[in-house]
N, C-alpha and C positions, 0 to 999 in steps of 0.2 A: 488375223490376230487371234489366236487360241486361247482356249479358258481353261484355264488349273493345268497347266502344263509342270508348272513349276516345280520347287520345292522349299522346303527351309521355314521359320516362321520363330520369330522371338520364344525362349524358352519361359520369359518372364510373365505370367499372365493374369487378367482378372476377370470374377466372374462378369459376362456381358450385361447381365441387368442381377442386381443384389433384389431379390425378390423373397420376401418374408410370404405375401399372400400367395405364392404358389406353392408353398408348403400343406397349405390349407387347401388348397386343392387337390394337393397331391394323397392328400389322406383323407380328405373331408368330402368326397364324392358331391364337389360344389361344379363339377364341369358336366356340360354334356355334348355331344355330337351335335354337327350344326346340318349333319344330311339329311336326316329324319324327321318324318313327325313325334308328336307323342306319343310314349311308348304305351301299346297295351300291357294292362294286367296279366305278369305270367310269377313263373317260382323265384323265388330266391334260393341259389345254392351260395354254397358258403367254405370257403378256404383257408386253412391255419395251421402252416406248418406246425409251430409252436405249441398247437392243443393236443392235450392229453390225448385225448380221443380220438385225434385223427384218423382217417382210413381212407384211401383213395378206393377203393369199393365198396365204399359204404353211401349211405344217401346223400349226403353232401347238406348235412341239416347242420344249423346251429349246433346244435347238441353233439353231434357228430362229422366236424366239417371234412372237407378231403383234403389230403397234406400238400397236395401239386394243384398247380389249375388246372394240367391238361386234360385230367379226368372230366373237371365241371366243365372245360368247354367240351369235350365229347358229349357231354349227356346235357346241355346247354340246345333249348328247344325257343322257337321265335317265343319273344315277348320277357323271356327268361333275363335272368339278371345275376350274376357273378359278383359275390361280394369275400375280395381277397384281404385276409389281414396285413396291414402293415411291420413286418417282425424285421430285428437286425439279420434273420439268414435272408440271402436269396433264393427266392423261386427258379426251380429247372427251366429251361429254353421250354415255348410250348408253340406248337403248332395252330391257331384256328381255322377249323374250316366249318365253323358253325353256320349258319343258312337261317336269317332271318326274314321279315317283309317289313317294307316301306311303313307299316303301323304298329308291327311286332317285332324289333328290331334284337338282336341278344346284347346284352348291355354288358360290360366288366368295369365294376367299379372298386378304387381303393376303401378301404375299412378301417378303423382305428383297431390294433395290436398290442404293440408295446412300444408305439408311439415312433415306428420309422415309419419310412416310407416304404411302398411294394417295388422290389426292383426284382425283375425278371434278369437272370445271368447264367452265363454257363462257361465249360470249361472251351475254352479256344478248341479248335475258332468256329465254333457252333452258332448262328442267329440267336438273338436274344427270342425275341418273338417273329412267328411268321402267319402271316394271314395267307393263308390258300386254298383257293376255290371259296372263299369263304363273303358272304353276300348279309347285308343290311348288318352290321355288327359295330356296336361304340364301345370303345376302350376309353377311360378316362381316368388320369392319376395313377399311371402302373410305369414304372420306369423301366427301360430297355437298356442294358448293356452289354457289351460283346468284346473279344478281344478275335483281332485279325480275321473278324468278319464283319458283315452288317448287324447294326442291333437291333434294325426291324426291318423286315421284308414284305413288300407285299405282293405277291404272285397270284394272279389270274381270278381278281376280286374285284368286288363290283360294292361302292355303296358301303365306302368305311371309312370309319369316323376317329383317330385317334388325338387326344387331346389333353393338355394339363401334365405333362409329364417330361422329366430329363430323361435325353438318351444319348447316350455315345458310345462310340468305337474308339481302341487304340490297336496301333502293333500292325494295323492294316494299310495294304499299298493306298496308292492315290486313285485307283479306281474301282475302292472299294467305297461305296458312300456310308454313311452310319446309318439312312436311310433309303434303300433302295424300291422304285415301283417299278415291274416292271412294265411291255408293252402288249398284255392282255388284261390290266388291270384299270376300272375306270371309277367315275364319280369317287374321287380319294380325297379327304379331306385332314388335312394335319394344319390343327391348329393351335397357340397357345404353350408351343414346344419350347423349351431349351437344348438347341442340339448342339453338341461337342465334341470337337475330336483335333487331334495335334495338326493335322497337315490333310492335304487332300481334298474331299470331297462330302459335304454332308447330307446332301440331297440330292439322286440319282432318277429321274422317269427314260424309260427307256420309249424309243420307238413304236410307235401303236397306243401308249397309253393316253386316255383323253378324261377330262375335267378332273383336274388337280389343283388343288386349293389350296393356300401355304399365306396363313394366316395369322397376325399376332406371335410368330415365332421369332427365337433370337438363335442366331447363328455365331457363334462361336470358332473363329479357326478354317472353317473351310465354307464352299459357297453350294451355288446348287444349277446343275447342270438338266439340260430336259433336252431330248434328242426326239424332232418328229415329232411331239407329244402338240397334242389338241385341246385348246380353253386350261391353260396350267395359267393359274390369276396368283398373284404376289400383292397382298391386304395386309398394310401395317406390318411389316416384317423389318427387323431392325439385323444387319449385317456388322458381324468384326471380323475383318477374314485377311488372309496371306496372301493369297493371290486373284483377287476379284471376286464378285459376289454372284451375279446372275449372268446365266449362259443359255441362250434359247438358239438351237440350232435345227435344221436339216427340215426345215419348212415347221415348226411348231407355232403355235399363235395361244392369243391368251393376251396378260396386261400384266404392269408392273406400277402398284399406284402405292401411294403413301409410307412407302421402304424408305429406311435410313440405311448407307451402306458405310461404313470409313474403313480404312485399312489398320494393318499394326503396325505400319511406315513402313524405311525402305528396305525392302524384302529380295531375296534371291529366286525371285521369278523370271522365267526368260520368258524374254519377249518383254514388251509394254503392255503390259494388264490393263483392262479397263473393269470398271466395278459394273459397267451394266457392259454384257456382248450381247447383241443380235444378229445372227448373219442376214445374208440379202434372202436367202430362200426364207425366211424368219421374221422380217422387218414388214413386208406388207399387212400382217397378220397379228401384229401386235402393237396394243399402246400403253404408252410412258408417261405420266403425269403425276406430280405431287409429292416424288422423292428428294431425296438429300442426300448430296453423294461427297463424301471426298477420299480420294484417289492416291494411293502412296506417291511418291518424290516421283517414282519411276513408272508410275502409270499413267493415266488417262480415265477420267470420267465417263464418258462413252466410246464401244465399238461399232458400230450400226450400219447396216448391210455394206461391210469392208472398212469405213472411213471413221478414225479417230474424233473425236471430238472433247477437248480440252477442259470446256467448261458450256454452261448449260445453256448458254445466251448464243454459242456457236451452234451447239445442237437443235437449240429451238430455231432458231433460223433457218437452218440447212436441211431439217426433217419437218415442221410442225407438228411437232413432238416437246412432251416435257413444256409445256407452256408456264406450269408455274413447279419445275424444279427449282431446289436451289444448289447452289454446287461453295466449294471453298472459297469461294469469296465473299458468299454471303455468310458464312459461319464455319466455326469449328466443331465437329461431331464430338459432344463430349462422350470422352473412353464409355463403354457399357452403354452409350445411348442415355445414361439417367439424365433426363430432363432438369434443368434449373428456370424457375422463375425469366419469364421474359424473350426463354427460348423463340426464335422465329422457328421452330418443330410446333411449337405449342398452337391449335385450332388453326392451323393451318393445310388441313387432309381433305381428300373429300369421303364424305359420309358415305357418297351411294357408289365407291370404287368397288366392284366384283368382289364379293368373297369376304371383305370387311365386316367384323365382326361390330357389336353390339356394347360389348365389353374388352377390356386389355388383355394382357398374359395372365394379369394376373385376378380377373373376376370384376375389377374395376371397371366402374359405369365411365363412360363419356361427360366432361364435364366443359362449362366456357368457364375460361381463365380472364376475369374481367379486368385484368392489366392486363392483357394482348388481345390486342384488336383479331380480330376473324378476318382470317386471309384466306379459307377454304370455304369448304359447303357443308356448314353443319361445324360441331362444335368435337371433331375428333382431331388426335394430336399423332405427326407423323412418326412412323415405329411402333414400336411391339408396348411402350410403357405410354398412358395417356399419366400425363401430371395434374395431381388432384388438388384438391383443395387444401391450402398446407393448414387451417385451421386446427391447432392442437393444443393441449395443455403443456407448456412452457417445464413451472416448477410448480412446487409445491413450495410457499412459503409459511414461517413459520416464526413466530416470537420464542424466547426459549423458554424450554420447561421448567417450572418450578412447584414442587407440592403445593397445592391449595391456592396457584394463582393464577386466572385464569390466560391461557393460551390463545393468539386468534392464529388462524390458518387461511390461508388466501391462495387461490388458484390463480394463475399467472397462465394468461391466454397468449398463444399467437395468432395474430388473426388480418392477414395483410390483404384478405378478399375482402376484410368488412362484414363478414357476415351477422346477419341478427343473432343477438344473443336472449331473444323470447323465447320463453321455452326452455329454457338450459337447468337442469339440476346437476346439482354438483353435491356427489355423494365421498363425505369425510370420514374416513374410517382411522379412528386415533390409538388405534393399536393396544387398547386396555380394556377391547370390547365395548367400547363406545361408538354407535357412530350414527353423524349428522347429515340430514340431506336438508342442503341450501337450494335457493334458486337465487341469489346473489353473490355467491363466486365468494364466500368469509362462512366461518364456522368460528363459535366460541367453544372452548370446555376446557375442563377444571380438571389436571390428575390430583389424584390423593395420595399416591404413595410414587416412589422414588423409582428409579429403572437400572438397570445391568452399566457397566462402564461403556458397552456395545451400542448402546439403547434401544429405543425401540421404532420400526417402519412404521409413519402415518402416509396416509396414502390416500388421493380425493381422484375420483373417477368422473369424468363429466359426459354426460349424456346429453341431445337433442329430444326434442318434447316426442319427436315419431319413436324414439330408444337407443337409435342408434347413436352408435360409441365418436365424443369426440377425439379422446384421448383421455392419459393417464398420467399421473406423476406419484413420485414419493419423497421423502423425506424424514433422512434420520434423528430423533431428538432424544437427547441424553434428560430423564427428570432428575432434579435433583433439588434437597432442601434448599431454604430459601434462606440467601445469604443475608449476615448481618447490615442493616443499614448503617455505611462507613462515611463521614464527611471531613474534607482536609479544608485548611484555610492559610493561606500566608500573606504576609504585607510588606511594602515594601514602598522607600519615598524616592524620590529622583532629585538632583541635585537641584534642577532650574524650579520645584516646586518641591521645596523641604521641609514644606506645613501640609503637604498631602500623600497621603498613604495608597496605593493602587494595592485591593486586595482582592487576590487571586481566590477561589473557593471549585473543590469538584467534591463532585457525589461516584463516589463508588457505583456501579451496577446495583439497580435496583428493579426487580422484575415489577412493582409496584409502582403505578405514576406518583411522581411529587405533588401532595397539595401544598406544601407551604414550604420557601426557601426565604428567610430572612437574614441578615445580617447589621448587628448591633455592634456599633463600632469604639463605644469603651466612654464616651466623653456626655452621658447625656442628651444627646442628642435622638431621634426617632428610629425604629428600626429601619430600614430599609427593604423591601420586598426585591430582590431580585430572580435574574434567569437562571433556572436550575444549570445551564453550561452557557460561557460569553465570555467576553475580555475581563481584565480583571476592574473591578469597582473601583473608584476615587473616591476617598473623602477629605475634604479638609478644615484641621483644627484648628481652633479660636487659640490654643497656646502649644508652648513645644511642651513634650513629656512623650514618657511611654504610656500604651493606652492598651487594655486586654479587651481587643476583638472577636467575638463571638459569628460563628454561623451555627445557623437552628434549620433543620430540615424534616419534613414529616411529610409522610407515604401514606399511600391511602388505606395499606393498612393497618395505621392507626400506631405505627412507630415512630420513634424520634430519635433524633443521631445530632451531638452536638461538637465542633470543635472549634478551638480558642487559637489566636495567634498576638503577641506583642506586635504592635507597629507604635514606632518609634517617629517623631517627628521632630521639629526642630529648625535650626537653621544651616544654611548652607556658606561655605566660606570663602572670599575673593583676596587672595593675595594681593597688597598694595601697598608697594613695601620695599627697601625701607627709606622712609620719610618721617626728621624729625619736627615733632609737634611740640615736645615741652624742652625748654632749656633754662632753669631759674638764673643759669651762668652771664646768656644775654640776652633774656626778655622772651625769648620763644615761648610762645601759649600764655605766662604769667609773669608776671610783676619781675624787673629785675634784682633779684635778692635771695640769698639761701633762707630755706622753711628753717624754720624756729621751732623749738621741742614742744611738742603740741599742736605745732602749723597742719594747716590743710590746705594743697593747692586743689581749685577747681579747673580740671583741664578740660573745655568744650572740645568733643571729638566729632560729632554730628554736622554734615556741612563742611567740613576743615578737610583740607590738603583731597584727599582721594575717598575720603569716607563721604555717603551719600547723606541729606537731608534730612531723609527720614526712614525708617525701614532697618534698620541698623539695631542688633537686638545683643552686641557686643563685637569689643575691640580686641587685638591682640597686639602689646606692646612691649619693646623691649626696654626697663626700666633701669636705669642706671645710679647710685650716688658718687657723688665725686665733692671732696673737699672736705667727708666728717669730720667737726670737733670734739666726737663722741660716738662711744658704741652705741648702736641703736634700731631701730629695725622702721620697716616703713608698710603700710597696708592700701593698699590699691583698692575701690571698691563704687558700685554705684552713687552718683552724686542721689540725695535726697533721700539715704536708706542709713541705716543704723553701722556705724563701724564695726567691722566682726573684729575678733579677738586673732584672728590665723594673720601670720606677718607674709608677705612677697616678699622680703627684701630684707636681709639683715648684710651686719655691717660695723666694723672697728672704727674710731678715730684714724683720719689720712690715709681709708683703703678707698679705691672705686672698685663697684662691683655691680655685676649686671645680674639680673634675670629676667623672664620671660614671664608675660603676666598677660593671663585672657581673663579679662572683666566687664561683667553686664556693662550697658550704659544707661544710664539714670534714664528720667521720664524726661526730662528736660534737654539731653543730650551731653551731658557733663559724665566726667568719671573724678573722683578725690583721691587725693593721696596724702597719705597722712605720714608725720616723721615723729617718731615717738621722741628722740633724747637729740640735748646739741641741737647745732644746725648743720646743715648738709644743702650743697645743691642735689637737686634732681633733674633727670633728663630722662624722656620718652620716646622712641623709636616706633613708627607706624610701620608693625608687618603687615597687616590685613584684617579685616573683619568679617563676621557674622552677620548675613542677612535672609531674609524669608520672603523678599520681593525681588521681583524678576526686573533685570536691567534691561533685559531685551529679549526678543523673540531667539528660541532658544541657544539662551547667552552660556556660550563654549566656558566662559570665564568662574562660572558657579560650579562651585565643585564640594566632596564628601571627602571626609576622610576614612583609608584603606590600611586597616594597622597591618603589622608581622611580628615574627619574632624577631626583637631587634637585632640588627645587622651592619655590624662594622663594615663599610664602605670608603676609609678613607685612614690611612695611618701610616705616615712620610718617617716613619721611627724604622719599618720593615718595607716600604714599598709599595704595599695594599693602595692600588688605585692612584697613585700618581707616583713620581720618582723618589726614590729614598735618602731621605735624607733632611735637615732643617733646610723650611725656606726663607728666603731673606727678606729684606729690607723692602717695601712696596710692591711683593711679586705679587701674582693671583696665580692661585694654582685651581686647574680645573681637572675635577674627577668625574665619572659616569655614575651612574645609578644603577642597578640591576636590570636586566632583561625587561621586564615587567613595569616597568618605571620610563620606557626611552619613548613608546608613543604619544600618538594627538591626545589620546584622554588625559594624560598627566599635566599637570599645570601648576603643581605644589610637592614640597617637600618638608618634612619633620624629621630635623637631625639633631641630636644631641652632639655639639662641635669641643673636642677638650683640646687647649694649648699646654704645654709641658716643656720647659727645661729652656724659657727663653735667654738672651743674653740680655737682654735690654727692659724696662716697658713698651709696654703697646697695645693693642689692640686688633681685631679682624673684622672683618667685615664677610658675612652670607650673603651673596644675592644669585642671580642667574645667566646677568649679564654684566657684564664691566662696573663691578665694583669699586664705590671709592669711599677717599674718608670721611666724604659726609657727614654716616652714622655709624654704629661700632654695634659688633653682636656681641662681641667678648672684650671684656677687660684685663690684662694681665699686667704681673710685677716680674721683675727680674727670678729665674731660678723657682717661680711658682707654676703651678698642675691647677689649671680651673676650667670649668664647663660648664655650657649654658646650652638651655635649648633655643635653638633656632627655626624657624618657620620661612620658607624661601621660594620662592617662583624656582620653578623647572621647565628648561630650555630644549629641547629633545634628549631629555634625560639628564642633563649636564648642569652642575652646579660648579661655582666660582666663591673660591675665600682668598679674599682681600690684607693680607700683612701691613701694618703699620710701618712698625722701625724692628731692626735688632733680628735673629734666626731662633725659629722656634721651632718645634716641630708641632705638627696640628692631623688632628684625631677625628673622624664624624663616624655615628651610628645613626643609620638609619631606624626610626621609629615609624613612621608610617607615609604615606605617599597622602594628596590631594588630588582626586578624577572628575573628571565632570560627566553628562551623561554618555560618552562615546564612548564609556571602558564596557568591556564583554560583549563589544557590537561588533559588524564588518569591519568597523572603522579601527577599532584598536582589541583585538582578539584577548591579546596580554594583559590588557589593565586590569587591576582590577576595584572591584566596585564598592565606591564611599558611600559613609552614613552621614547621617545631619548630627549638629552640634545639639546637645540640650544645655545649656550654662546654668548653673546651680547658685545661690548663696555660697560663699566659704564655708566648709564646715568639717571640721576636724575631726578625722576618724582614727586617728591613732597618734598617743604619743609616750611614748615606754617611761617618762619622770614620771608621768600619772597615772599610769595601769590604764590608761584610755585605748583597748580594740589588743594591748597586749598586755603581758609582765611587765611589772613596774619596775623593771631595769634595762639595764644600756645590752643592746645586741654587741654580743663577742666575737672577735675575729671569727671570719668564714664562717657568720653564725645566717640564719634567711629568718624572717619571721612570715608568716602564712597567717593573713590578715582579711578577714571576712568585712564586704563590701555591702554592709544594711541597707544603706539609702541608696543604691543605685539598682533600677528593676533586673529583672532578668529578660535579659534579651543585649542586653550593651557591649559592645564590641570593645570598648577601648574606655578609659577615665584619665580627667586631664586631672593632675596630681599634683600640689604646690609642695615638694619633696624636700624636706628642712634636716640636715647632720649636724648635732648637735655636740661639741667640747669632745673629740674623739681623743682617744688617749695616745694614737699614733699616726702620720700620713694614710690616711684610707679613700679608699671610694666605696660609695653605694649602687646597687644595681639594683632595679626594678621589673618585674617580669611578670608575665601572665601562669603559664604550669609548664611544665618539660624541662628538659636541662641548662642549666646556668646558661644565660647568652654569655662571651667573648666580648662585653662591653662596659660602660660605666655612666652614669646619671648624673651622679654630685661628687665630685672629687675633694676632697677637705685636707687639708693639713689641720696638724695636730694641736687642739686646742680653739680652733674654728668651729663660725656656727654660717653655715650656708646651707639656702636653700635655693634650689633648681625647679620649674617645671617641667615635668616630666608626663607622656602622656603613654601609658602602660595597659598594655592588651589586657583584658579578663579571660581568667582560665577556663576551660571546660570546663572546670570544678566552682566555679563563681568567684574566688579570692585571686588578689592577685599575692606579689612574694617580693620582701626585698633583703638582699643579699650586703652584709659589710664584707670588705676585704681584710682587714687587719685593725689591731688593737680593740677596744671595746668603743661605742658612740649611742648617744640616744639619739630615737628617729620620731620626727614629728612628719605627719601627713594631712593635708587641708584637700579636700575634695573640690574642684573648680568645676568639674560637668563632666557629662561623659558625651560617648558616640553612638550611634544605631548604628 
């Protein structure tokens, strides 16, 4: 089986070892021969294309360097020392045949230039460099390359040392090497090389040559061939090659220890390649121990005197050879040989194998890797790269800049060996010509003035207490003025607890620590100290109202930043409904007998039918009279409190007529109703009530109200939401709700329902499920338009009105929805989110006969009045409104609205000469007032304020 027969080799390539520190050798004259002793004191000549002054017959002085080397090594005497600059031209091909001694050795070292490296080249196909005749001489740091020849030759030399430097050939056959010795040349030592070249052969000793050293080098592309040659030793040499890596033929001896070899996979080499050949005249003569091979698809790990050997366990066996190789099974050679953490390469070499160097390729000391155990002799790592100590500086971290505040800076170590961190200064350099040296890995300081949009590099350098460098970091920081201290605050109650406010509070960026975050929640009560960022804060109040929330925060340096939010609390409301509680007609709730002009019925609501015992902070009822002897009106209000002057309910001799009445409940549990003229029966309807105690752990059932702009939902006149047309006699027609209204968080509804153009009397009935005629939401007469608001449970969006007798057609605007705490959660994305009830005293804020909130006259057809709402704070979503149309001069209705254009709806529907009033509950504008709208002829409007909504 033949070595480098072949041809071909991946065009895709990478450097075999990425080596920064052999840069630094290559220019920093840090390498020396490893054949020699210590060089005596001899001249320094000196080299530079690039200097003015050059002269190649001239002295070869600093002052005056020579422009080629070949001059200085002609005049190049033992002990002498060659120092060539590094420039972007290339140096001419040169010859050495300089003649030194074993203590005066002639030395050629690289130089700093203009900061290249020295490459020796020439025009094809000329040698880059050639040694001949030439005895004790070290080259170190001078790069060799050639095209379609060798880049360096060594011919009939004795005792040379080349080292620390890239070389290759292209454009040249396969037996042309990039390095050729040939067999008159001895004691040759290459070590610490990057050799390179496309295909072929990179290291040639010919026949007769003896002690060749091949040391710390990386092999790139092709492999290295020795014919005959004597003590040729292979120390730490890391192989990437096409067609096999070492070939020792025609009786040569020597050793092959601590080599990594891998291939560039499968390759168009003939034959089966092995990465290690020995022939039989070869094999007694040389030994194998401590490499790492693996083998292209179509090669073989060993050749050895004729016989294949697949992997290393066959070869150890079969030879007693290779005792502790490893081959592909015990690892994958990573590409370029760079060592990672953990490597079994890692202190696994031996120390005392022939020719092993001291240090790596790349100047780098020997080090034990104390996460991998020692598998060799001594603490060297197998290949050309030993893996160091990855202890380095991470980042540089930084708080941000701000003029006049102070910055800290923190060095961010990696450090997975544990090393001590005694000793360590860590120098901060803050890029405004300040700079700090720590020995605790933190720097503080202060800029004073502002920086570029770019900013500016800080940068902490860390050292070991000997000097030496651990690493480096940087980090860019933009300075800039110091922004104003900004604080937000909102609040907000939840339905199952609508006496507590959760309030949310953040602090802007502030380069400044917080000393003091407080929050003062409007009612008296203590400040509160809270976490400058956390969930939002609960408080809860002794009563419902709106309450002005305050957060107070102060920075240490000595600023304050205040912001305010309304939170609104109150009660929350349970449909329960509809169930009647007063009926004077037969004994329901009181005495069987119509109220008397003046009468007050006391109706206990507390305890009774669906309303709870106690907790109960108002009712909502639908109040009806039936049987007047007399115009009259009637006033609904807490038992044990003073009668307001504002009416619920008016009313002719022999009309029934309904409205919708939400009123506190006394302290005792009682609510009055008072009948001003005549006698009347009265009748009360349970839709639901106000409470601020929780029925259960969190009870689905407690819900907020969600205004809109009101929204026709239901009109059997055009079709809107159920069939067109009047329905009859006992039907239940059921409509949907909007989008927004269909899921689990809805559980109520607020519709203002109008009946129009019946044939008969009768009545309707709101509820959400199979309504009957129980109780009645609406009262109507033959041929008459009347509306009432309604309050109703909601069924997956679905609401049901109940027909008495006769065809009517029937009308609903939606005014606002009831949610409980699932709306804008997972659970119901659509809903959306209710506030708590505040219930007010009655108190009249507008009524046009008395210039009370308007002109003291009657609003004129398609006339709006824009009425400013004193007693209700700001922050209120919605106001429940006792909405009274007063002696209109023609059939009209009223409309009630928050700001934007007219809604398509109506509130109180009056004929002419009627005094009706409706509850109505009506958004507040962006602008704070809300607006109410007549349709025709002129009417005075009276409005009673009953509560509003958060």
């Amino acid at each position: 089986m033949g070595l480098f027969v072949g041809r071909g080799r991946p065009l895709r390539r990478q450097p075999l070892v990425a080596s920064a520190a052999l840069s630094v050798l290559l220019v920093g004259c840090l390498g020396a021969g490893v054949a020699h002793a210590d060089t005596a004191a001899g001249t320094t000549l000196y080299v530079d294309d690039e200097a003015a002054g050059c002269n190649d017959t001239g002295p070869g002085s600093a002052a005056e360097p020579f422009c080629q080397i070949q001059p200085a090594a002609d005049a190049a005497v033992p002990g002498d020392t060659v120092r060539i600059a590094g420039n972007s031209t290339s140096y001419a091909p040169v010859t050495i045949r300089s003649t030194g001694t074993a203590d005066a050795p002639v030395s050629f070292r690289s130089a700093y230039g203009d900061g290249s490296s020295v490459t020796v080249a020439g025009p094809s196909p000329a040698t880059g460099i050639t040694f001949s005749g030439a005895q004790y001489v070290d080259m170190t740091g001078i790069r060799a390359r050639a095209a379609r020849a060798s880049a360096l030759a060594v011919e009939d030399s004795q005792h040379i040392s080349y080292s620390g430097a890239f070389v290759q050939n292209a454009l040249a056959d396969d037996a042309t090497a990039v390095i050729a010795v040939d067999g008159s040349s001895s004691d040759i030592s290459l070590t610490r090389l990057e050799i390179d070249r496309l295909s072929g052969l990179d290291v040639t000793s010919a026949a007769g040559a003896r002690n060749i050293t091949l040391a710390d080098d990386t092999f790139d592309g092709g492999g290295v061939s020795a014919v005959g040659t004597t003590g040729i030793d292979f120390a730490g040499d890391t192989f990437w090659t096409v067609c096999g890596a070492i070939g020792l033929t025609d009786g040569s001896s020597g050793s092959v220890e601590n080599t990594v070899a891998r291939s560039y996979g499968t390759t168009a080499c003939s034959g089966t390649q092995a990465e290690l050949t020995v022939d039989a005249t070869s094999a007694p003569q040389v030994t194998a121990d401590y490499n790492a091979l693996n083998p292209p698809s179509t090669g073989t790990d060993y050749d050895w005197a004729g016989t294949a050997y697949a992997t290393a366990q066959a070869f150890r066996t079969a030879t007693g050879q290779g005792a502790h190789d490893l081959d592909q099974t015990d690892l994958t050679i990573p590409g370029g040989g760079v060592l990672a953490e953990h490597s079994p390469l890692i202190d696994s070499a031996a120390s005392n194998a022939p020719g092993e160097l001291s240090t790596d390729i790349d100047g780098r000391p020997r080090v034990d890797d104390p996460l991998v155990p020692d598998t060799g002799t001594g603490h060297v790592d197998r290949g050309a790269t030993e893996f160091q100590d990855p202890f380095t500086v991470n980042a540089l971290d930084m708080s941000a800049g701000y003029v006049g505040v102070p910055v800290t800076a923190h060095a961010q170590l990696s450090n997975p060996w544990s090393d001590s961190l005694d000793g360590l200064t860590y120098t901060f350099d803050f890029a405004d010509g300040t700079t700090v040296t720590s020995t605790t890995g933190s720097a503080t300081h202060t800029y004073t003035q502002t920086t570029s949009s770019t900013g500016i590099q800080a940068t902490v350098v860390v050292n070991r207490a000997d000097g030496t460098r651990v690493g480096a970091a940087d980090h860019w920081e933009r300075v800039e003025p110091v922004p104003d201290l900004t604080t937000t605050i909102g609040c907000a109650s939840s339905p199952v607890q609508p006496d507590t406010a959760a309030c949310g509070h953040e602090t802007e960026f502030d380069p400044y620590s917080i000393t003091s975050d407080r929050i003062t929640f409007g009612d008296g009560s203590a400040a509160l100290s809270v976490p400058t960022a956390g969930d939002p804060v609960p408080h809860t109040y002794k009563a419902p109202g709106t309450y002005t929330v305050t957060h107070t925060v102060t920075d240490s340096g000595g600023r304050t930043a205040t912001a305010t939010a309304k939170a609104t609390v109150g009660a929350a409301f349970l449909a329960a409904g509809p169930v009647r509680m007063l009926d004077t007609r037969n004994g329901t709730g009181a005495p069987k007998r119509p109220v008397g002009a003046g009468g007050v019925v006391r109706l206990k609501v507390l305890g009774v039918g669906y309303v709870p015992a106690s907790g109960v902070t108002a009712v909502t009822l639908n109040v009806t009279d039936a049987g007047a002897t007399a115009s009259s009106y009637v006033s609904v209000y807490p038992d044990g409190t003073a009668r307001p002057s504002a009416s619920n309910l008016n009313f002719r001799a022999g009309q029934d007529n309904p409205n919708l009445v939400t009123v506190r409940v006394g302290g005792d549990g009682y609510v009055d109703l008072y009948n001003a003229h005549g006698k009347v029966n009265l009748i009360a309807d349970l839709e639901g009530y106000y409470t601020t105690t929780r029925s259960g752990t969190d009870d689905l059932s407690m819900s907020g109200l969600a205004t809109m702009a009101p929204t026709r939902v239901l009109d059997t006149r055009n079709g809107t939401g159920a069939a067109k047309g009047a329905v009859g006699p006992g039907s239940i027609t059921t409509f949907t709700l909007p989008k927004y209204a269909r899921g689990w968080a809805t559980v109520g509804a607020v519709l203002n329902v109008t009946v129009t153009g019946g044939t008969s009397g009768g009545y309707i009935t709101v509820s959400c499920s199979s309504p009957t005629s129980a109780t009645s939401t609406l009262n109507y007469r033959p041929g008459q338009t009347a509306s009432n608001l309604a309050v109703t449970c909601v069924n997956a969006g679905k609401v049901q009105i109940y027909n008495s007798a006769g065809h009517v057609q029937l009308i609903a605007d939606l005014q606002g929805v009831y949610t409980n705490e699932q709306a804008e959660t997972t659970d119901d994305w659509f809903a959306l989110s209710g506030g708590p009830f505040v219930a007010t005293a009655p108190t009249r804020f507008l009524d046009t006969r008395t210039g009370l909130g308007a002109s003291a006259k009657p609003l004129g057809a398609n006339g709006t009045l824009t009425v400013k709402l004193t007693k209700v704070p700001a922050g209120a979503t919605a106001v429940l409104v006792n909405l009274t149309g007063v002696a209109p001069t023609a059939n009209t209705y009223l409309t009630a609205y928050g700001d934007g254009t007219l809604p398509t709806v109506s509130n109180d529907n009056l004929t002419a000469g009627q005094t009706r009033p409706v509850l109505a509950v009506i958004p507040v504008g962006a602008d704070g007032p809300l607006r109410i709208h007549n349709a025709h002829g002129s009417v005075d409007v009276v409005a009673d304020l009953e509560g509003y909504y958060g």
